[in-house]
C-alpha positions as CSV (number, residue, x, y, z in Angstrom):
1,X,49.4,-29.9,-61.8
2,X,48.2,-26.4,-62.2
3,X,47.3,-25.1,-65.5
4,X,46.8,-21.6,-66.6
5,X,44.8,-21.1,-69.8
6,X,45.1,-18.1,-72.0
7,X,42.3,-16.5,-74.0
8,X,44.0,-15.0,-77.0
9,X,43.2,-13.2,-80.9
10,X,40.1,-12.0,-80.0
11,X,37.9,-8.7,-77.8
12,X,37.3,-9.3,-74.6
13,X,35.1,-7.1,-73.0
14,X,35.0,-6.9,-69.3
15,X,32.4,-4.3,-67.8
16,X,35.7,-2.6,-65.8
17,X,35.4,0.7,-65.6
18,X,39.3,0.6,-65.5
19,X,40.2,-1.4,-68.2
20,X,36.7,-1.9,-70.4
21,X,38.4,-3.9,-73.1
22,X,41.2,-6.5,-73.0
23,X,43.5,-8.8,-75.8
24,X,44.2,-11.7,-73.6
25,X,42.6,-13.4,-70.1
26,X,44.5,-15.8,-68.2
27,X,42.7,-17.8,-65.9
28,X,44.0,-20.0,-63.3
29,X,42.3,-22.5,-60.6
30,X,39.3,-21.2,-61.4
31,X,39.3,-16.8,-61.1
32,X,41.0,-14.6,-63.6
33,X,44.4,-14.5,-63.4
34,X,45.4,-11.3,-65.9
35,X,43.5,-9.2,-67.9
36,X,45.1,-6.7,-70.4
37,X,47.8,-6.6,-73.4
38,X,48.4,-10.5,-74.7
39,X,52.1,-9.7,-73.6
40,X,50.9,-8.8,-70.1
41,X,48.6,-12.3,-69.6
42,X,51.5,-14.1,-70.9
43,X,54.0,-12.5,-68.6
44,X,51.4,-13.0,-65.7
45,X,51.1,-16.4,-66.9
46,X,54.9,-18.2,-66.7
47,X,55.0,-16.3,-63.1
48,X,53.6,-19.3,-61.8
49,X,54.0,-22.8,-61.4
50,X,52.4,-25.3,-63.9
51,X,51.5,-25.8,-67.4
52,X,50.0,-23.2,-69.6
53,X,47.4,-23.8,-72.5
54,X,46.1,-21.1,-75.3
55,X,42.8,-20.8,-75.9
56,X,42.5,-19.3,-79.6
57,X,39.4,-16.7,-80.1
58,X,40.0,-16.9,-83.8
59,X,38.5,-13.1,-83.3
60,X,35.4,-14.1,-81.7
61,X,34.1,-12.2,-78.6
62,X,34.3,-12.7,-74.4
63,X,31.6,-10.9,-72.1
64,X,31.2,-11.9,-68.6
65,X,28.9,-14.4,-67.8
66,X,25.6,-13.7,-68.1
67,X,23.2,-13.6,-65.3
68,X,18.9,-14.7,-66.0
69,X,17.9,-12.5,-62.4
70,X,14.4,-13.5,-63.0
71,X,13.6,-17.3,-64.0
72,X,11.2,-19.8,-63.4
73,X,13.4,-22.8,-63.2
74,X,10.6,-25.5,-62.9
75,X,7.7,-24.1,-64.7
76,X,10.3,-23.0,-67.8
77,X,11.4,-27.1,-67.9
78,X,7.9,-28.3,-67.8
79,X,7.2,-26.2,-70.8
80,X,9.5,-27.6,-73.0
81,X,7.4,-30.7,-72.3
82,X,3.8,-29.6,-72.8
83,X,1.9,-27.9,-75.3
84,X,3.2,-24.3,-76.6
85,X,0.7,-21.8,-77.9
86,X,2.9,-18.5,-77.9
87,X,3.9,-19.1,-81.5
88,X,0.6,-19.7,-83.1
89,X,-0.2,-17.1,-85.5
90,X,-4.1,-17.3,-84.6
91,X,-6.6,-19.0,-82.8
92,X,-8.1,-21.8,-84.8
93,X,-3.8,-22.5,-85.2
94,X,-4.0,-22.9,-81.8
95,X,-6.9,-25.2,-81.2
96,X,-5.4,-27.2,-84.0
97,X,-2.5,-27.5,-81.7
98,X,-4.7,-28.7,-78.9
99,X,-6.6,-31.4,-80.8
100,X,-3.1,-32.4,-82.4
101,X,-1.8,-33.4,-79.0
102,X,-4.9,-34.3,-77.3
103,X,-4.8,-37.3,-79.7
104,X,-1.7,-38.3,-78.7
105,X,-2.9,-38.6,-74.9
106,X,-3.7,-41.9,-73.0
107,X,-7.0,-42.0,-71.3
108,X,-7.8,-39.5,-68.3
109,X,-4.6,-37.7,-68.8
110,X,-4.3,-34.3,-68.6
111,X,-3.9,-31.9,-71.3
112,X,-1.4,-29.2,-70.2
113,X,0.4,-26.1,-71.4
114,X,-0.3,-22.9,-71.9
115,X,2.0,-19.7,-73.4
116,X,-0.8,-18.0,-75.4
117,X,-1.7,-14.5,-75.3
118,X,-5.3,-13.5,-76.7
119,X,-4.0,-10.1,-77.5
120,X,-1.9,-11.7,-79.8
121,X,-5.1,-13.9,-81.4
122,X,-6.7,-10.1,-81.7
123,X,-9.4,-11.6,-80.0
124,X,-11.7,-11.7,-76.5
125,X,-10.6,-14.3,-73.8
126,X,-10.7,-17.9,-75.3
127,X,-14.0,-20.4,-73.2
128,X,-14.4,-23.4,-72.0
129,X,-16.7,-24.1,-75.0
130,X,-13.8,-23.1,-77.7
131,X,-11.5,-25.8,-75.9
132,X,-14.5,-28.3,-75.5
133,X,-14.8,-28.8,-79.0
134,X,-11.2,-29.9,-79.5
135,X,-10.6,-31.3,-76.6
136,X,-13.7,-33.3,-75.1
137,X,-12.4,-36.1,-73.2
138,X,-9.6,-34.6,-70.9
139,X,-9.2,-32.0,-68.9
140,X,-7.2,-29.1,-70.1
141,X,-5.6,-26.7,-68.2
142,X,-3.4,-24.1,-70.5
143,X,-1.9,-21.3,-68.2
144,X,-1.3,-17.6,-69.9
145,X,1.8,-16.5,-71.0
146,X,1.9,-14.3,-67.6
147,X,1.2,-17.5,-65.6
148,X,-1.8,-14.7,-64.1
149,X,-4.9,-16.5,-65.9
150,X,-5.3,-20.4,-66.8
151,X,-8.0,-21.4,-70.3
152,X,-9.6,-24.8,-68.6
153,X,-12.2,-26.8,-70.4
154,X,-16.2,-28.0,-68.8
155,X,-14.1,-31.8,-67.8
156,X,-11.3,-29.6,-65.5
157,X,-14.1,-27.5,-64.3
158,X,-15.7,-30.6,-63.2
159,X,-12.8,-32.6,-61.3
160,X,-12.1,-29.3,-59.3
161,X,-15.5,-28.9,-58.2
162,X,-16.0,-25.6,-59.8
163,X,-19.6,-24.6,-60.6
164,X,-22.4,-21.9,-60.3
165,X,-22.0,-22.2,-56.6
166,X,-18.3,-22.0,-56.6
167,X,-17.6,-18.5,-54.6
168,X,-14.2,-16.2,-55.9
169,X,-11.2,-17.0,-53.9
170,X,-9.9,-14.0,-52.1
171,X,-7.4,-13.5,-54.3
172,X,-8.8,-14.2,-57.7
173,X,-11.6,-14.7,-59.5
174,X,-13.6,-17.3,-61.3
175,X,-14.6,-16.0,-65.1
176,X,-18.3,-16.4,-65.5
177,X,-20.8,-15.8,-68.5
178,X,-24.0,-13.9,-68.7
179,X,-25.6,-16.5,-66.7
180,X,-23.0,-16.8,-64.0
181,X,-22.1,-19.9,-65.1
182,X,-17.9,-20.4,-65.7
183,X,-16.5,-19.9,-68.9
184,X,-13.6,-21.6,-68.6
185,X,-10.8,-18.7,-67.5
186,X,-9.5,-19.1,-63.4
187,X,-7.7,-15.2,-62.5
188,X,-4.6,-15.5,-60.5
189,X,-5.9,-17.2,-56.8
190,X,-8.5,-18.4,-59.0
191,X,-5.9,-21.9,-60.8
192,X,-5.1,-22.9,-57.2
193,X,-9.0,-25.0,-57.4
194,X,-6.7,-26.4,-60.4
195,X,-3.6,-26.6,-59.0
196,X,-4.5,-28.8,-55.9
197,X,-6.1,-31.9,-58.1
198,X,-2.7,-32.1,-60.2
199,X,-0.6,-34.8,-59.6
200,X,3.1,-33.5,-59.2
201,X,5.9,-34.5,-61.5
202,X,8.0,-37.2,-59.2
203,X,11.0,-36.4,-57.8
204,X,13.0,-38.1,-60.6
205,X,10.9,-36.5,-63.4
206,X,11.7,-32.7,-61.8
207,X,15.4,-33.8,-61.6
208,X,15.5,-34.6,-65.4
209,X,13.1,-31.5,-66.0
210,X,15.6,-29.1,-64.1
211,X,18.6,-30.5,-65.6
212,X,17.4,-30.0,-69.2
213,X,15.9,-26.5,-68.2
214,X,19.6,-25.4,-66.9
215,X,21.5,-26.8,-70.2
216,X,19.4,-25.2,-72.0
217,X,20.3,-21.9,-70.3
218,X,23.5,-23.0,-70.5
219,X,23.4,-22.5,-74.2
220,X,22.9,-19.3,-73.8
221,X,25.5,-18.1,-72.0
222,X,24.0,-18.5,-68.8
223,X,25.7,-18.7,-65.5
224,X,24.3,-17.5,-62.9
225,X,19.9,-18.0,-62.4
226,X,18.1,-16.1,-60.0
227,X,15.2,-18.7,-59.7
228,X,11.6,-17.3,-58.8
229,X,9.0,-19.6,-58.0
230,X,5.8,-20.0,-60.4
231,X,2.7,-18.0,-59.3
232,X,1.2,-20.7,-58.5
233,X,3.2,-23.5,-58.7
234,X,4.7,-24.0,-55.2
235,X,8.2,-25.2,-56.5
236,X,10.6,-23.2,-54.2
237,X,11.5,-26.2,-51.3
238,X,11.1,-28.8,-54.3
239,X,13.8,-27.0,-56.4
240,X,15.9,-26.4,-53.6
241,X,15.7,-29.9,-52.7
242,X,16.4,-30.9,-56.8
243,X,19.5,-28.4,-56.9
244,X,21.1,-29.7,-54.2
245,X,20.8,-33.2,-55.4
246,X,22.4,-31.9,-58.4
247,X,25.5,-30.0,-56.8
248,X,26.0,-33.1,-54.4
249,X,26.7,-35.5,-57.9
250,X,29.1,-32.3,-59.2
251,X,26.2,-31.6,-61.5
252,X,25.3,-28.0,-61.1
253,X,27.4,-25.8,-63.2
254,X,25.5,-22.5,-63.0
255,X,25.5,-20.3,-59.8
256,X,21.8,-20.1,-58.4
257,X,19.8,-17.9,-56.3
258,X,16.9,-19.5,-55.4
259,X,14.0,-17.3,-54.0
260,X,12.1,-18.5,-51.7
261,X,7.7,-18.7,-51.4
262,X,5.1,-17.2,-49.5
263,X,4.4,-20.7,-48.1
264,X,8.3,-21.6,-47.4
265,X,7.7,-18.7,-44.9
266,X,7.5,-20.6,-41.6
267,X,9.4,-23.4,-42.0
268,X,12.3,-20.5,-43.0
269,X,11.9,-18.8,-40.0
270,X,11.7,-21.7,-37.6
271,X,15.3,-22.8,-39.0
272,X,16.4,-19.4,-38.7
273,X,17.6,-19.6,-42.6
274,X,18.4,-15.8,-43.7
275,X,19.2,-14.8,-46.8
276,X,22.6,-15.4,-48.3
277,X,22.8,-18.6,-46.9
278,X,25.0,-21.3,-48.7
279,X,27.8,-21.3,-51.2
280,X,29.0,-19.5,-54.5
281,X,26.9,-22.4,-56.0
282,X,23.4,-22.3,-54.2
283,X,22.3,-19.6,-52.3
284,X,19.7,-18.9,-50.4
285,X,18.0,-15.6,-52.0
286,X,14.5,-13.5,-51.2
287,X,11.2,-14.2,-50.5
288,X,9.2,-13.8,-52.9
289,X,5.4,-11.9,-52.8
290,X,3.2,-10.7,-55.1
291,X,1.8,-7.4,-54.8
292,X,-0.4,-7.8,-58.2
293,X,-1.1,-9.7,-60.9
294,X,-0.4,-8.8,-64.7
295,X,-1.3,-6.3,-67.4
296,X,-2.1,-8.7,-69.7
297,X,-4.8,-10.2,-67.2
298,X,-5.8,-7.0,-66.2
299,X,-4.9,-8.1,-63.1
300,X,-2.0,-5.9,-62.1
301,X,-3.4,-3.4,-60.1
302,X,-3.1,0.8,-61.3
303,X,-3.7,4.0,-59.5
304,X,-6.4,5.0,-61.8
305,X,-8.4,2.8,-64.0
306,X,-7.5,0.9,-67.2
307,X,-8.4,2.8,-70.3
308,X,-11.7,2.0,-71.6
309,X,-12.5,0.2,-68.5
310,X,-14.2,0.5,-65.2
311,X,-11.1,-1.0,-62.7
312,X,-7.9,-0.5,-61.6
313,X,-6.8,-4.6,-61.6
314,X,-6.9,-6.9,-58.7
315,X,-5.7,-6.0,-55.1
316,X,-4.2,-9.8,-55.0
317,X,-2.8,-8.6,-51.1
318,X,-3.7,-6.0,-49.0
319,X,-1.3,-3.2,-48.4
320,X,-1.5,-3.8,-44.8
321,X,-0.8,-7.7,-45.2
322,X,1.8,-7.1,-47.6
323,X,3.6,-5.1,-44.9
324,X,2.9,-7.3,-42.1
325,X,4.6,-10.0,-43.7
326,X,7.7,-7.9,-45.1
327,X,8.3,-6.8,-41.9
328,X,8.5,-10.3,-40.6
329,X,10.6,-11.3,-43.2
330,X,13.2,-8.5,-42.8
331,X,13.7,-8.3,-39.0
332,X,14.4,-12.3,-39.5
333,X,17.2,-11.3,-41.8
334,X,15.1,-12.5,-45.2
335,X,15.5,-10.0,-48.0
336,X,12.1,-9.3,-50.0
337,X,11.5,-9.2,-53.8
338,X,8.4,-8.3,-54.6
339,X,6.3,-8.6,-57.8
340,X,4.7,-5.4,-58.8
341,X,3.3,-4.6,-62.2
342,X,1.2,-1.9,-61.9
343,X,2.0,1.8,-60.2
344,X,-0.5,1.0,-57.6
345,X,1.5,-2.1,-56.4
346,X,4.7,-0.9,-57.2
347,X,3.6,2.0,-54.3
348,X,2.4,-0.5,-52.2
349,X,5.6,-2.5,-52.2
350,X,7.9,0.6,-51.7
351,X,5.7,1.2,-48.9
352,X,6.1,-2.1,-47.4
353,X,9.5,-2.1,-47.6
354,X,9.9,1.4,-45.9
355,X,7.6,0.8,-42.9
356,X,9.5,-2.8,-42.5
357,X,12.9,-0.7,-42.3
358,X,11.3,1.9,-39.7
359,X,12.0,1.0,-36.2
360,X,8.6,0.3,-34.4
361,X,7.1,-0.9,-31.0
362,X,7.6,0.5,-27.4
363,X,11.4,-0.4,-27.9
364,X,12.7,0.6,-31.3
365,X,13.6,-2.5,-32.9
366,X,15.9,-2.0,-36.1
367,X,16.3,-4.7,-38.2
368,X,20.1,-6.4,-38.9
369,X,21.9,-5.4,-41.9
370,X,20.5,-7.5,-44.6
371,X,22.9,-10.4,-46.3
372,X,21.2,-9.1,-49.8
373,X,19.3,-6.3,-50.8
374,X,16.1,-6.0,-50.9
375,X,14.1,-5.9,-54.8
376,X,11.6,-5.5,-56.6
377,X,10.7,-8.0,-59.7
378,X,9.0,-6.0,-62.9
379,X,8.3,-2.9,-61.7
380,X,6.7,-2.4,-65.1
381,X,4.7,0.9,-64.6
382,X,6.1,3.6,-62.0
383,X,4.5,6.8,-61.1
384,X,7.1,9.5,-61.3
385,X,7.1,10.6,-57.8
386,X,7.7,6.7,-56.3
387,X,10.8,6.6,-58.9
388,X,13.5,8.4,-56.7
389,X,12.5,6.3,-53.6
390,X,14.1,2.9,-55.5
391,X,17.6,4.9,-54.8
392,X,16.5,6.0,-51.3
393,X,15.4,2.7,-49.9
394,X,18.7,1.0,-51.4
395,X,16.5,-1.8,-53.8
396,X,17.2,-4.0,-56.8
397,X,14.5,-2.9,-59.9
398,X,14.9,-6.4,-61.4
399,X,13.4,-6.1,-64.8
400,X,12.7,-8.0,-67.9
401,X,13.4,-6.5,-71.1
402,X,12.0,-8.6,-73.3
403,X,8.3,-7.5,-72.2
404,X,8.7,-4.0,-74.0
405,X,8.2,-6.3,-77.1
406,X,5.7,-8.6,-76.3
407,X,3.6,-6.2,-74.7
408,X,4.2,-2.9,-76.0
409,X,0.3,-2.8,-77.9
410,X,-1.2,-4.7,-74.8
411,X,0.4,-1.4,-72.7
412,X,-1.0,1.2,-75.3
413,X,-4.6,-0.1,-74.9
414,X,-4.5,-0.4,-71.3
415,X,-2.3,2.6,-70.3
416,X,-2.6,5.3,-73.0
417,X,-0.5,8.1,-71.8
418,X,0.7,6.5,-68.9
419,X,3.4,4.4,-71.1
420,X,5.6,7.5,-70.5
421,X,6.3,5.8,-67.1
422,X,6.4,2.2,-68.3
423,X,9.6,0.1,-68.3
424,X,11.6,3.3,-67.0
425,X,14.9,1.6,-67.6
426,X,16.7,5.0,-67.9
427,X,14.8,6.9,-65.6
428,X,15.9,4.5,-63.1
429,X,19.7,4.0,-64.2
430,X,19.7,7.7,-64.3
431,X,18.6,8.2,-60.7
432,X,21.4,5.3,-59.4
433,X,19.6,2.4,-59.1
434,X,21.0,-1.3,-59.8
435,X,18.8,-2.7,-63.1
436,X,19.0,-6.8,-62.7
437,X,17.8,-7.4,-66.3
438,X,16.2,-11.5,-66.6
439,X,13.3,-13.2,-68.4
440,X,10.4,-14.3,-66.4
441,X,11.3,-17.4,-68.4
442,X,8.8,-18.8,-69.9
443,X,6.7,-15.9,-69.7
444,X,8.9,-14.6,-72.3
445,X,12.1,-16.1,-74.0
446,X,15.0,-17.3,-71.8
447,X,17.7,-16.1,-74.8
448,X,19.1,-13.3,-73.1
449,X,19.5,-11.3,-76.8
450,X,16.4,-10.5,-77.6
451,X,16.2,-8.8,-73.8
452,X,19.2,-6.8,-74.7
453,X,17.9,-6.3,-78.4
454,X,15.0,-4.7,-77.0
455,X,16.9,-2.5,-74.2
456,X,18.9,-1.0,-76.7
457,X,16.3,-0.5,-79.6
458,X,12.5,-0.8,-77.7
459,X,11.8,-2.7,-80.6
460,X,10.1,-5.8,-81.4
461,X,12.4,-7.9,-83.0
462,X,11.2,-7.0,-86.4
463,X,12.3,-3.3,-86.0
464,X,8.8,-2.0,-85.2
465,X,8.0,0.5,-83.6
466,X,10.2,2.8,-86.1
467,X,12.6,4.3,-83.5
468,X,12.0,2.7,-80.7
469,X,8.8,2.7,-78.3
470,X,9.7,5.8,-75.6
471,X,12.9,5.8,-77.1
472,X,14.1,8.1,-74.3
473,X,14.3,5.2,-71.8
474,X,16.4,3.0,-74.2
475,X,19.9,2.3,-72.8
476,X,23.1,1.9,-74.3
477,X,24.7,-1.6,-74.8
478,X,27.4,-1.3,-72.4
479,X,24.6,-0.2,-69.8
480,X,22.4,-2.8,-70.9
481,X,25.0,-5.4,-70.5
482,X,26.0,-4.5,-66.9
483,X,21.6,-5.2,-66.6
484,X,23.1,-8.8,-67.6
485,X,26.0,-9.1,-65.8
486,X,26.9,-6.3,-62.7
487,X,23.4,-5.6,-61.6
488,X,22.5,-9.4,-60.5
489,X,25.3,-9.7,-59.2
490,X,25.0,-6.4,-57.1
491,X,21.6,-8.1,-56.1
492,X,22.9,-11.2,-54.8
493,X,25.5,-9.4,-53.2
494,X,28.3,-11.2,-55.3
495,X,30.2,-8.0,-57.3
496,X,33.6,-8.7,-55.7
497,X,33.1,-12.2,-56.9
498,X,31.5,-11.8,-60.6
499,X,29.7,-9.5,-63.0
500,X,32.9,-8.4,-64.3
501,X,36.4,-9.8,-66.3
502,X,39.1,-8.9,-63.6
503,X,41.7,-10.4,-61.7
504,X,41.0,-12.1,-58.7
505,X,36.7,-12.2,-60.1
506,X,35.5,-15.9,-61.1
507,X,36.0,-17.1,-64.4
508,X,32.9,-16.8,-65.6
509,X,32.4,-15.5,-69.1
510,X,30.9,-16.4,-72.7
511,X,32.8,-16.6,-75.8
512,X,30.3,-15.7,-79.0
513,X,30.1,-16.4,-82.3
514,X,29.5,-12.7,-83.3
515,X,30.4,-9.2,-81.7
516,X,27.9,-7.3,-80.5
517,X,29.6,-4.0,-80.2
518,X,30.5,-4.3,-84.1
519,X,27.2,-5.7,-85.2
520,X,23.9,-3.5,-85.7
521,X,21.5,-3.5,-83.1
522,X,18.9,-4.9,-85.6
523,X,21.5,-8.0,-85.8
524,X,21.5,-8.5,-81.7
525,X,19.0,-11.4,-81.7
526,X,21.0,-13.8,-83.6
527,X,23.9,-13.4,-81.6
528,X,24.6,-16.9,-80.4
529,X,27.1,-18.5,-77.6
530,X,29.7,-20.5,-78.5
531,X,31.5,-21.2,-75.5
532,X,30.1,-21.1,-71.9
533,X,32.8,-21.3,-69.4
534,X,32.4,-21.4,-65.7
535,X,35.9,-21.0,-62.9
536,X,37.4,-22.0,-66.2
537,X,35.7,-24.9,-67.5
538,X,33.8,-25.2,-70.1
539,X,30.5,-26.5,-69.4
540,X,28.8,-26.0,-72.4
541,X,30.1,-25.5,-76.5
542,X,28.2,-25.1,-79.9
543,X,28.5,-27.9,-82.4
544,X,31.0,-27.2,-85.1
545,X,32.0,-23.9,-83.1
């Protein structure tokens, strides 16, 4: 028997332009039956056949469901299972840490983890001699919070064969003392020599990693993950494999994008898989390429050189390459998003993108309308004459928010005067371009709240800076929501289907335990989710909510 459920005695707001705030929902069979005046939904609801339930708010608010438009699935669940240093309020805190769990390991195990930030320590780059004399008898390999850099110790160097001889990979760089000896820190290409002599998790271990990676985003309000893969963790075909595995047992109950990686190239094309491909549960998204690295390992690559240094980052790809292989991606009907940091890369990608959607050869070739538009992931630091061309060349800025606060001193030292341009949320909104607001998960936090706390304030979430870092490109809550909500949606080419509380859309939406349009902005951190509730189930609830 059909039932209609009513969402009563409580806000609901919906991100429609033509009705921005409701009294009642009804949903039936899984989309939103009525949205307006609770004599409206329940006149909407005995129209039809079946039963109908209530569902009380007891005042509490409904958003739609929130979207994550930048998470790494895999890496983010192995976190949770290794040692964390972004919380340690020091150095010799952290190398406690390390010994701490060190002692817990079995013999010739791996030590693994990472999350720490030496900006944060107020200190140079950790060594291999610091994490020697905690950790002496097993390797260690700790990636950055960026993923960009990995802290190893003299027995990892060791097992991956890396010594004085040991030449730079083309795409990163081995950290070396005085004496050119290492020192313990691999730069971007650089953790592959690690990478390679790591034994996988098994298949069954990543199902049970994944699974307790997407409850947990679950919790937040979740439902809908564009998944990235890891920098260098190759975990595109091996998550697609693992999500599938899970929708076939009716155990997926977010929507997911998966993008795909540089190495997944061939095999893609020799299917002839395009973007867009699959269902409203797993779809087949964008390649992914990296066009840097990161601020924070000086990696991502500027037009002019880093303040009180001699570079301008790390050229991880070649402008020429990196349009070569956007080109082949687009004319085979694969959208690109592309990872740029720095204003250098972030030209080099718009670049890319614009010569790949120029006919060329003796007979113009022009490439197939796209399934989903093409993106590009950060776009941290802009130059203000590449700004407009995001509008022009119809992309995606997908954006994390939650960087302005972890980075904000790491951007002064580096950047100076060139922060002006730096997370140009409103710059951008203002000149008509789609935000798709996510966390780079576990780069920074996956709780979407402190990503919206920060849009709306730029403020850590202690309230510093006073007013709000730039506070000219801070953007109103309403906006900022629609970063959360419309915007991934618009990227994965879904906005008739979700991103917004309106009859006929999927009921997909959050119930929270607090308002956010009555609470101060200093109070949008602790906002917490109640209720998740996806086509009209409830997949996830709070204990004691």
């Amino acid at each position: 028997m059909t039932t209609t459920t009513i969402l009563f005695n409580g806000p609901i707001y919906t991100l429609d332009p033509d009705q921005p705030r409701a009294q009642a929902l009804a949903i039936r069979e899984g989309r939103i039956l009525a949205v307006g005046s609770e004599g409206k939904v329940q006149a909407a609801a005995i129209s039809g056949k079946g039963k109908t339930e209530g569902l009380n708010l007891r005042g509490r608010a409904v958003i739609p469901g929130l979207t994550d438009a930048h998470l790494h699935l895999l890496w983010f669940g192995l976190a949770a299972r290794q040692v964390q240093l972004g919380a340690t309020p020091n150095f010799e805190a952290a190398l406690k840490m390390i010994a701490d769990r060190a002692a817990t390991l079995p013999p010739n195990a791996w030590l693994l983890g990472g999350g720490w930030d030496q900006d944060l320590w107020g200190r140079a780059w950790p060594t291999a001699n610091d994490l020697d004399r905690v950790c002496p008898n097993h390797p260690a390999f700790l990636v950055r919070k960026d993923g960009h850099s990995a802290w190893v110790n003299r027995p990892a160097l060791a097992l991956a064969g890396i010594d004085d001889q040991t030449p730079d990979p083309s795409n990163g760089r081995i950290g070396r003392d005085q004496k050119g000896k290492p020192n313990g820190i691999l730069v971007e290409g650089a953790q592959e020599l690690i990478w390679r002599i790591l034994e996988p998790p098994s298949p069954l271990e990543r199902l049970q990693i994944i699974q307790a990676a997407l409850t947990t985003a679950l919790s937040y309000g979740l439902t809908s993950l564009h998944i990235a893969p890891g920098v260098y963790l190759r975990d595109s075909h091996d998550t697609l494999a693992d999500l599938q595995i899970l929708r076939g047992r009716g155990d997926l109950h977010q929507r997911c994008l998966l993008h795909l990686a540089l190495p997944d190239l061939a095999a893609a094309l020799a299917l002839g898989l395009r973007s867009g491909f699959g269902d409203r549960w797993l779809r087949l998204g964008n390649l992914k390429l990296f066009a840097d690295g990161s601020l924070g390992s000086e990696t991502a690559e500027l037009l002019q050189p880093y303040e009180n240094r001699q570079h301008k980052g790390l050229s991880i790809i070649s402008g020429e390459e990196l349009s070569e292989t956007t080109h082949r991606a687009i004319h085979a009907g694969l959208s690109v998003a592309i990872h740029a940091i720095g204003d250098a890369a972030n030209r080099k990608a718009l670049d890319a993108i614009e010569r790949a959607l120029k006919p060329r050869g003796p007979i113009a070739a022009v490439p197939a309308p796209l399934a989903l538009p093409n993106r590009i992931e950060h776009a941290m630091l802009l130059d203000p004459q590449d700004l407009p061309r995001f509008g022009a060349l119809g992309l995606i800025a997908s954006m994390q928010p939650a960087q302005v606060a972890s980075s904000l001193a790491l951007a002064e030292r580096f950047l100076g005067s060139r922060c002006a341009q730096a997370f140009a949320w409103h710059d951008l909104q203002e000149a008509g371009v789609p935000l798709a607001f996510g966390s780079a998960a576990p780069s920074e936090t996956i709780n979407p709240w402190l990503g919206i706390h920060a849009a709306v304030t730029r403020q850590r979430p202690n309230g510093t800076p006073e007013g709000g870092w730039y506070p000219e490109q801070r953007l109103s809550l309403i906006s900022t929501l629609k970063g959360y909500c419309v915007g991934p949606a618009l990227a994965s080419s879904e906005e008739n289907l979700k991103g917004k509380l309106k009859p006929g859309m999927l009921a997909d939406l959050v119930v929270l335990a607090a308002d956010p349009f009555q609470v101060r902005p200093a109070e949008l951190p602790a906002i917490e989710t109640d209720m998740t509730i996806v086509e009209g189930q409830i997949v996830w609830e709070r204990a004691g909510s």
